[in-house]
VEXSEDREN-58853 format. One record per residue (C-alpha): y, x, z; residue number from 0. Coordinates in Angstrom, 2 decimals, always signed. Last residue first. Layout:
BEGIN
((Y X Z) NUM)
...
REM end
This chain:
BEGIN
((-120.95 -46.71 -134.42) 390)
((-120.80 -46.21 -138.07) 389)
((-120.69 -42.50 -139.79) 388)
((-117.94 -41.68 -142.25) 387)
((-117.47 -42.27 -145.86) 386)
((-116.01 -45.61 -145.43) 385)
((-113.22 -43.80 -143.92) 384)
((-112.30 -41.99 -146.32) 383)
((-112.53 -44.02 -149.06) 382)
((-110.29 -46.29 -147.42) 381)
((-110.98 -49.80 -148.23) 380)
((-108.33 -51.91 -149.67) 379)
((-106.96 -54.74 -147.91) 378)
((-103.20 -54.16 -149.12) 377)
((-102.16 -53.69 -145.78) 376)
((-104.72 -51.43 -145.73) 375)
((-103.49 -49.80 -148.83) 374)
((-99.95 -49.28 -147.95) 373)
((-101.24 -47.57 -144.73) 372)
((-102.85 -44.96 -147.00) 371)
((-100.24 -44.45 -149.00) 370)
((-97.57 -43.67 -147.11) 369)
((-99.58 -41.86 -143.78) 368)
((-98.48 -40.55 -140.71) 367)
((-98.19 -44.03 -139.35) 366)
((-95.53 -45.02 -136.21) 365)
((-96.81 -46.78 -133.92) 364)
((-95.32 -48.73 -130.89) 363)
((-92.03 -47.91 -131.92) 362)
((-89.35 -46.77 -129.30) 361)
((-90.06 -43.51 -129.12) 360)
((-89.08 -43.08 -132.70) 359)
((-85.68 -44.79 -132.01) 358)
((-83.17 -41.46 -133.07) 357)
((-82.37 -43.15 -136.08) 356)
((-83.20 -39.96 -138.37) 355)
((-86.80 -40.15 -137.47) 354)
((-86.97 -43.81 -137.92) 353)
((-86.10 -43.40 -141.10) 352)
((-88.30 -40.77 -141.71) 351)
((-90.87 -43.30 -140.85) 350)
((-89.59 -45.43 -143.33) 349)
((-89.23 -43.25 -146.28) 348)
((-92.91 -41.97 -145.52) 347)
((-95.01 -43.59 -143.31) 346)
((-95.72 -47.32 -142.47) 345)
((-93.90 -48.47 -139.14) 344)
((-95.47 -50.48 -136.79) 343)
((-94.08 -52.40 -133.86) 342)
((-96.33 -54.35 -131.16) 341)
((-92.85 -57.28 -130.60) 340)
((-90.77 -56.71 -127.83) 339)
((-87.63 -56.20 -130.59) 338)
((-85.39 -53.55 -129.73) 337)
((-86.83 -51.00 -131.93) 336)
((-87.65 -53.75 -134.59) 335)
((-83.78 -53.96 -134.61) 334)
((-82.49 -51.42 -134.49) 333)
((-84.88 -50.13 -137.46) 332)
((-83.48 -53.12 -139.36) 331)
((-79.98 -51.72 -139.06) 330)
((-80.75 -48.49 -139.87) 329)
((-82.05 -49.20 -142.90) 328)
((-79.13 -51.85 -143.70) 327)
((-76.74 -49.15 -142.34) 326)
((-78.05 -45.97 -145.05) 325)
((-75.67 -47.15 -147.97) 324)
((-72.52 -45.07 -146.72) 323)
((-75.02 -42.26 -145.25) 322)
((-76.49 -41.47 -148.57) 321)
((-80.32 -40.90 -147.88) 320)
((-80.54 -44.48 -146.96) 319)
((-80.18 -45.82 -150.59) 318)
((-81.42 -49.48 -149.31) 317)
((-83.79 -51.06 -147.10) 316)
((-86.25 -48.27 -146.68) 315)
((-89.76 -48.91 -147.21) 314)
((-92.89 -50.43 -144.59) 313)
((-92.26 -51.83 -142.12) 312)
((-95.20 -53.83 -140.20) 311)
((-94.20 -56.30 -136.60) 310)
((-96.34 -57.98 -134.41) 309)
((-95.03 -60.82 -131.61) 308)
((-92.31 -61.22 -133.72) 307)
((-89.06 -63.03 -132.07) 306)
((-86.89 -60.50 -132.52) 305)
((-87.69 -59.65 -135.75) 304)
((-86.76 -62.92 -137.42) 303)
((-83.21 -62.35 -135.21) 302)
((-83.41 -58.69 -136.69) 301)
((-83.94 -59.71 -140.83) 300)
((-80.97 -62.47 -139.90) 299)
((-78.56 -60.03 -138.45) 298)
((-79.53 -57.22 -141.44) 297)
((-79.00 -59.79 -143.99) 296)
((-75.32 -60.60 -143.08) 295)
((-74.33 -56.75 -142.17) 294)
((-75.76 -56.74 -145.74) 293)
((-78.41 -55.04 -147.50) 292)
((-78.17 -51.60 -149.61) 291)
((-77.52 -49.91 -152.79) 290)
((-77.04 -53.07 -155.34) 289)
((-75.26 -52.21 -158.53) 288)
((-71.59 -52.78 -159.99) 287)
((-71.21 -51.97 -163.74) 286)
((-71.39 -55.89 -164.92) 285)
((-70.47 -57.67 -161.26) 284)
((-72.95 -58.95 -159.26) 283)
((-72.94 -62.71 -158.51) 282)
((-75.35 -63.93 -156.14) 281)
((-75.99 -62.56 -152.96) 280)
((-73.09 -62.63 -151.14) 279)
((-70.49 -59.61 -151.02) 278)
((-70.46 -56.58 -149.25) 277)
((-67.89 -53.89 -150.96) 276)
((-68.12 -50.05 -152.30) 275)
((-66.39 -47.54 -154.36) 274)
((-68.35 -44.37 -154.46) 273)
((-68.14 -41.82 -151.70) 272)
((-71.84 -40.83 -151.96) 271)
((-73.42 -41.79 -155.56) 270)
((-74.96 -44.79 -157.55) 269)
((-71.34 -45.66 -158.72) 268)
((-69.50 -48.81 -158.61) 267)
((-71.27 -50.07 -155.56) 266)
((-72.77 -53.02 -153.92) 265)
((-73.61 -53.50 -150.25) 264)
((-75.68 -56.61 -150.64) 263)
((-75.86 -60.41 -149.01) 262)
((-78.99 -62.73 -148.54) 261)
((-81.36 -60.87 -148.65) 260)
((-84.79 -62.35 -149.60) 259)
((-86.93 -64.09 -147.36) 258)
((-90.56 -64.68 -148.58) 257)
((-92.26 -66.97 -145.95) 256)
((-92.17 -70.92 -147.11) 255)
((-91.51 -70.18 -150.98) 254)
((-94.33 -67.72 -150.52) 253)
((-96.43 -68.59 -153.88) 252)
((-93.35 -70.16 -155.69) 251)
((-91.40 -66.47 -155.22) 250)
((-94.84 -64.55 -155.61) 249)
((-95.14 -66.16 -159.07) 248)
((-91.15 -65.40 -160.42) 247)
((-91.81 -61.79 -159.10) 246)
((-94.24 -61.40 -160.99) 245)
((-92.79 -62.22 -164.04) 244)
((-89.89 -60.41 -163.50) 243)
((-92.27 -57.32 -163.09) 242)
((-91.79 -55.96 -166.63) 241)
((-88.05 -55.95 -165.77) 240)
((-88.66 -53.67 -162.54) 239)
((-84.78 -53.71 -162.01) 238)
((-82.23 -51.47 -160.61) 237)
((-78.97 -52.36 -160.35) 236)
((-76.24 -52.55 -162.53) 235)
((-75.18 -56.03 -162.75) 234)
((-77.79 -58.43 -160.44) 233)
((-76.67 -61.83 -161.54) 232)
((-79.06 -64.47 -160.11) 231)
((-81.67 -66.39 -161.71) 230)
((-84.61 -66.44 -159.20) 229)
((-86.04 -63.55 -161.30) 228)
((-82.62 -61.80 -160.78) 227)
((-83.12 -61.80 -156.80) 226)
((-86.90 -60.86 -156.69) 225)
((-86.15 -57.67 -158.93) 224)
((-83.37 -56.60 -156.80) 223)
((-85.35 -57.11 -153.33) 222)
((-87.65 -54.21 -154.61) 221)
((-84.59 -51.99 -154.11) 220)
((-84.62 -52.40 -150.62) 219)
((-85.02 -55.36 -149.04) 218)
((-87.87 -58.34 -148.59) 217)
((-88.86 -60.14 -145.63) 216)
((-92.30 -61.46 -145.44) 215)
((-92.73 -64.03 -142.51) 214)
((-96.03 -65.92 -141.11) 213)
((-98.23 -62.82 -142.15) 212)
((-101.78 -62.75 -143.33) 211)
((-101.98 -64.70 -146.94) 210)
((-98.19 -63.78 -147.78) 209)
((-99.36 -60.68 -146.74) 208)
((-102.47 -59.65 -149.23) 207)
((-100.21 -60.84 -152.29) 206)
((-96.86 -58.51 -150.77) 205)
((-99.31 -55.40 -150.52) 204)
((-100.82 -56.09 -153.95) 203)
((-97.82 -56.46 -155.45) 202)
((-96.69 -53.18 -153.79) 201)
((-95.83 -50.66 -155.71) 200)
((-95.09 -52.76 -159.18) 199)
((-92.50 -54.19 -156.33) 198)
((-90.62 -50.98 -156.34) 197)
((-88.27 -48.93 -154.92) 196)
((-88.64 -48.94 -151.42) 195)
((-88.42 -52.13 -149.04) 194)
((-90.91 -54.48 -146.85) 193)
((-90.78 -56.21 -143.65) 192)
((-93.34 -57.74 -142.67) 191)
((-93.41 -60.42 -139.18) 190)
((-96.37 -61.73 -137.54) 189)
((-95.33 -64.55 -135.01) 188)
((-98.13 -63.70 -133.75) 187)
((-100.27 -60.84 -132.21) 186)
((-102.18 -59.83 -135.22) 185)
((-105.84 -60.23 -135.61) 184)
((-107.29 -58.46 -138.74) 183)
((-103.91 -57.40 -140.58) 182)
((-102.18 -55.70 -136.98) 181)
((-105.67 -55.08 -135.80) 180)
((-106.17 -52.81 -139.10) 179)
((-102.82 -51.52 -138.53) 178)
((-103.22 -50.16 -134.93) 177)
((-106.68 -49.72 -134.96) 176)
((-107.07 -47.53 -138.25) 175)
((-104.29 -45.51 -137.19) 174)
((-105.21 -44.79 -133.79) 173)
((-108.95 -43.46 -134.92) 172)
((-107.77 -41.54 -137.66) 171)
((-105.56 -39.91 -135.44) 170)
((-108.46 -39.42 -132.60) 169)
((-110.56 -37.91 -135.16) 168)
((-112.58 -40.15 -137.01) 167)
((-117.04 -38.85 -137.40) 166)
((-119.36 -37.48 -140.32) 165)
((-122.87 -35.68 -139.71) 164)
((-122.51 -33.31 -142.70) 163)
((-123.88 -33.48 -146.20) 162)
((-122.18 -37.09 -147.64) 161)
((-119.14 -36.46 -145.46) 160)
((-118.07 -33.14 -147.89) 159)
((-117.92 -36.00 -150.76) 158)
((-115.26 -38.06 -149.22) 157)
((-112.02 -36.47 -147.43) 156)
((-112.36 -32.56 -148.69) 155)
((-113.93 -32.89 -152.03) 154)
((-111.53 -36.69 -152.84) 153)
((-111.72 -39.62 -152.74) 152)
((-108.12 -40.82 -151.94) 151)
((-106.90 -43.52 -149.95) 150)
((-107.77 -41.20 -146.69) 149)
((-105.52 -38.52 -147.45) 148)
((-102.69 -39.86 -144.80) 147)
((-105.48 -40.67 -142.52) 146)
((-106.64 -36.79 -142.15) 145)
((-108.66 -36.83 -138.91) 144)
((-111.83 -36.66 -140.99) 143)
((-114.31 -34.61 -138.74) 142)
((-117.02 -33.12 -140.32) 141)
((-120.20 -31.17 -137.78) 140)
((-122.21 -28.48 -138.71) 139)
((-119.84 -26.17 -140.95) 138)
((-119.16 -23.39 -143.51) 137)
((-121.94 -25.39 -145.69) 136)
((-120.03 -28.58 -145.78) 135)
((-117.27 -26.64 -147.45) 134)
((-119.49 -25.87 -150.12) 133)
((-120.95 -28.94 -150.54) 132)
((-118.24 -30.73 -151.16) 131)
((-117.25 -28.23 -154.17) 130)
((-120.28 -28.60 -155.66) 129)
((-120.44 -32.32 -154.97) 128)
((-116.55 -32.37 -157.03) 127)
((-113.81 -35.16 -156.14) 126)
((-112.34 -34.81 -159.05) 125)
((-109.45 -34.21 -156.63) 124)
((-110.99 -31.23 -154.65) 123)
((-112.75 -29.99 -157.53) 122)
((-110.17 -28.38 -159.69) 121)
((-109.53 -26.08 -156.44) 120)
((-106.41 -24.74 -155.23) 119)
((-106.16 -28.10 -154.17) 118)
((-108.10 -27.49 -150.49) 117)
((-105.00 -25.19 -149.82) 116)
((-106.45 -22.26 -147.91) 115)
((-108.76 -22.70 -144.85) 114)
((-107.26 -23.05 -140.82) 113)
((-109.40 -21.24 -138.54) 112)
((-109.22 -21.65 -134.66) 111)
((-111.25 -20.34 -131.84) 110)
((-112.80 -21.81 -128.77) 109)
((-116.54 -21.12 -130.12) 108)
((-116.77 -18.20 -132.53) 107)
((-115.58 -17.96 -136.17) 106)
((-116.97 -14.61 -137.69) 105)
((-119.28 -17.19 -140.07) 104)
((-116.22 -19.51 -140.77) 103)
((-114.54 -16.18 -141.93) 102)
((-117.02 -14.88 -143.61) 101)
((-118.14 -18.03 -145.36) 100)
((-114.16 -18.63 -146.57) 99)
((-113.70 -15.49 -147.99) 98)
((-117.47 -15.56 -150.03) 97)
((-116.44 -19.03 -151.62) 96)
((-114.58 -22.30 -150.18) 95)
((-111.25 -22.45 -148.56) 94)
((-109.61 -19.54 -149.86) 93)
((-107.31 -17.04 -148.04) 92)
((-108.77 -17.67 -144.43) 91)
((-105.95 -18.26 -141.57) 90)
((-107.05 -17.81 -137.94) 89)
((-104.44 -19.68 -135.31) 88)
((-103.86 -17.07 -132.29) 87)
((-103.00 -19.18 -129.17) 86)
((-99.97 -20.91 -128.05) 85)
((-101.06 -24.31 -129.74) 84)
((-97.76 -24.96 -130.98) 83)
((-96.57 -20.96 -131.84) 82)
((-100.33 -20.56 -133.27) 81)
((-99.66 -24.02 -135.24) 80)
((-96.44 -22.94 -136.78) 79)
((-98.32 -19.27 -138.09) 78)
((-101.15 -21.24 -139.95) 77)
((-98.78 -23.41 -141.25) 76)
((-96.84 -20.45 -143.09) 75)
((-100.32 -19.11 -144.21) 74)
((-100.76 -22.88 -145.38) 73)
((-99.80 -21.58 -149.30) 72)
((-98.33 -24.28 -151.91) 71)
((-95.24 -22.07 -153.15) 70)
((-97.94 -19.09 -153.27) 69)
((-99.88 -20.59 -155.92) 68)
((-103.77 -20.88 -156.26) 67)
((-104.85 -23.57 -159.09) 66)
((-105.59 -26.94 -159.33) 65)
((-101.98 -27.35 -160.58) 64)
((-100.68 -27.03 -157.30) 63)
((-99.60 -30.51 -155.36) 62)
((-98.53 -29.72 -151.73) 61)
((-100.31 -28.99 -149.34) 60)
((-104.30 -30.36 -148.62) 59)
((-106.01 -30.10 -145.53) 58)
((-108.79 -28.18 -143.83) 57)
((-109.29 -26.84 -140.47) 56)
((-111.71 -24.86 -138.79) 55)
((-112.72 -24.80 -135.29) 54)
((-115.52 -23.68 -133.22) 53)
((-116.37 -26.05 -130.68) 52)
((-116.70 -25.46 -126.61) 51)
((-115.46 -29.22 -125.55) 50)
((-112.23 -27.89 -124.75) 49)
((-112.11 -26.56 -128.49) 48)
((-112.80 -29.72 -129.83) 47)
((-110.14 -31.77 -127.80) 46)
((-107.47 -29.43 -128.16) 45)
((-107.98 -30.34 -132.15) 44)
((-107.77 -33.78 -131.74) 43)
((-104.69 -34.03 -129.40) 42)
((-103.36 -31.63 -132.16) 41)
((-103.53 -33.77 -135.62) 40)
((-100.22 -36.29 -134.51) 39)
((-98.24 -32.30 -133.68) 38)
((-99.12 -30.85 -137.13) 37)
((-98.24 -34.34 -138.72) 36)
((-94.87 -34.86 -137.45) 35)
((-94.19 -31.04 -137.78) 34)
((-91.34 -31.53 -140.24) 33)
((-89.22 -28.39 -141.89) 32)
((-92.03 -26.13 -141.86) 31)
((-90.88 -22.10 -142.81) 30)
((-91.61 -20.41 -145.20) 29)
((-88.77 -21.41 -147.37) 28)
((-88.49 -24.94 -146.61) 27)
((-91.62 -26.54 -145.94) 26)
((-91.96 -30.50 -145.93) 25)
((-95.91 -30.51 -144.52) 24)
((-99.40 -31.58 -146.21) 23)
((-100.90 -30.76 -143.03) 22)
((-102.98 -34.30 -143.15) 21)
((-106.29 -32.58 -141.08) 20)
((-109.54 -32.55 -142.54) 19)
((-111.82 -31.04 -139.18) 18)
((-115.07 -28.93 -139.78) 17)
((-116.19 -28.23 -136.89) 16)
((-118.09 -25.12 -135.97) 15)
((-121.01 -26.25 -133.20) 14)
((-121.00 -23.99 -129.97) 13)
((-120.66 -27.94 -127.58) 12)
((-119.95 -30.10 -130.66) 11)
((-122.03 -33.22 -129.07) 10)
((-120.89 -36.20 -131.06) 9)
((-120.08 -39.77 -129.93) 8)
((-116.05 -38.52 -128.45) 7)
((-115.65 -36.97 -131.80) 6)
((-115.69 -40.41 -133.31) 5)
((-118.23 -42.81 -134.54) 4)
((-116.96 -45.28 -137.23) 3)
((-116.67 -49.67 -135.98) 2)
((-113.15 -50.23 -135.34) 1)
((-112.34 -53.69 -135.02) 0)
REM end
């Protein structure tokens, strides 16, 4: 299933590594707020040193205007991951140039050097050779261990692979196994459940499962869309109206796997402590809207669960940042947690999700990446993993 060389096929005994990390971390102030990605990039980075490597780190924060700005620095990384890895974590002020030579240059086996924002740089997302070849040349060996960047092709995930022998990190590695096998091969029944915003999002996503999965079940805002294109009364809420159409065609496509919710928490207000009541899908109420699923919908989403042999969520099932619309999200991650099905949980909203629930350690995997696990399920290639070297 997965076919790219990784660190363990490489010598890197007194080579400097050049590893692309996902540190694109929530900081507030100077401080980070979420280490979920520092901590997923480490086994790979204790791995290099112990095998007598020199190592510097790249990654992305943030999104400057291609241009240096404080707000976006990793200095404040650089100091997390010295208090995680106990050891002095080197930070260099640019990532490419005269600053970044010396320091990769001064770098000796054992040691750590994290570069400055890779998008302080124009060509990181035009995905510059110039650029590329820059941080190539501060290294002898690339490691992409970034899967969260993967979707993009970009100076630090694509082009610096076309000058450097390329290999996965042990992140990349776990990510690409646990949802490619999970499209590829899944352990049936194979349930998705999908939320967020959106369906403009994830057309793609729902098309590629309704060919894959034996059950799609559909919440979160998304759900909306589907519900008025089958003709029912959806008041307030949000609605992709340009997607209506779409909708309409995945609706006859999966008649047999699509479930939609089948009751709502609707509310007079989209705020915390506004007037709320369940009621059956159906018949929303001019200046009512949709926030969340039902007790109703939650039971049924969990029984389907329950008897998965694989399960993929991916997007919240309803306003979960406001604790009165947050149970249908909660709910579903209850139930996947206590499900004995191989559980995987896309990143962002959902992950956080998780996060908040207090079942992380009860999910088989969950990914540090939003858009790049919304493209495999999508059956994209990653550009940034194609880029590396095959087994």
């Amino acid at each position: 299933m997965f076919n790219k060389k990784t660190i363990e096929d490489i010598d890197v005994k007194g080579k400097r590594v050049l590893v692309r990390v996902d540190f694109n971390v929530p900081l507030s102030g100077n401080e980070v707020s979420d280490d979920t990605r520092i901590r997923a990039a480490m086994p790979t980075i204790d791995y290099l040193l112990e095998k007598g490597a020199a190592v510097l780190l790249c990654s992305h924060l943030g999104r400057p205007k291609d241009a240096p700005d404080p707000k976006y620095s990793l200095k404040p990384v650089a100091e997390y991951l010295s208090s995680k890895m106990g050891k002095k974590v080197r930070f260099a002020d640019d990532c490419i140039g005269p600053v970044a030579e010396a320091a990769a240059k001064a770098l000796q086996p054992g040691e750590i050097l994290l570069l400055e924002n890779t998008r302080f740089h124009a060509g990181e997302s035009k995905n510059d050779l110039e650029m590329a070849k820059q941080l190539a040349a501060l290294a002898d060996v690339y490691v992409n261990d970034a899967f969260g960047s993967a979707h993009r092709a970009h100076a630090s995930t694509e082009g610096v692979a076309r000058f450097l022998p390329a290999v996965a990190g042990f992140l990349m590695e776990k990510e690409i196994r646990y949802l490619g096998q999970a499209i590829e091969n899944p352990k049936r029944p194979f349930v998705a459940i999908l939320g967020g915003a959106k369906i403009s999002d994830k057309i793609g996503v729902i098309k590629n499962l309704l060919t894959k999965a034996d059950s799609v079940l559909i919440g979160g805002g998304m759900a909306n869309t589907f519900l008025k294109a089958k003709g029912y009364q959806v008041g307030d809420s949000l609605v992709e109206e340009n997607a209506l159409d779409t909708a309409k065609e995945l609706l006859s496509v999966g008649a047999d796997k699509l479930y939609l919710p089948v009751d709502l928490v609707i509310a007079d207000k989209f705020e915390e402590g506004a007037q709320s009541k369940v009621i059956p899908a159906g018949n929303v109420l001019e200046g009512w809207r949709i926030l969340d699923i039902g007790p109703e919908t939650v039971n049924k989403f969990g029984d389907i669960a329950a008897k998965a042999g694989t399960v993929v969520w991916n997007g919240p099932m309803g306003v979960f940042e406001m604790a009165q619309f947050a149970q249908g999200t909660f709910g579903v991650a209850k139930a996947i947690s206590e499900s004995s099905a191989i559980s995987i949980v896309g990143g962002g909203d959902s992950a956080a999700a998780i996060q908040q629930s207090g079942l992380a350690d009860k999910i088989t995997h969950i990914s540090t990446g939003g858009g790049a696990s919304l493209e495999m399920l999508e059956g994209i290639q990653l550009p940034g993993l194609a880029a590396l070297m095959d087994k």
